[in-house]
Phi, psi and omega in degrees: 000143183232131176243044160276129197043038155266160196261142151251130178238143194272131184267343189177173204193163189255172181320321182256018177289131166300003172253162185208170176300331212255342158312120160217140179262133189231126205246136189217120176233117161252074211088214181271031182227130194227141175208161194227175160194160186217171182206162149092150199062235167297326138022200014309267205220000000 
């Protein structure tokens, strides 16, 4: 599966977690090398 410049949003989290539905993660796949970054809700970058 190639997850390049695909978006993810988190559906849930446990209670004292720091992602949120207003979190998103943007997935950079080279080969085989996979990296995210994420923002939003409690986020900044």
């Amino acid at each position: 599966m190639n997850y390049n410049n695909k978006t993810f949003r988190p559906i849930s989290n446990t209670e004292n977690g720091e992602t949120s539905n207003e979190t998103l993660f943007h997935y950079k796949q080279v080969g085989n090398i996979l990296t995210s970054e994420y923002s939003g809700g409690k986020i900044k970058y």
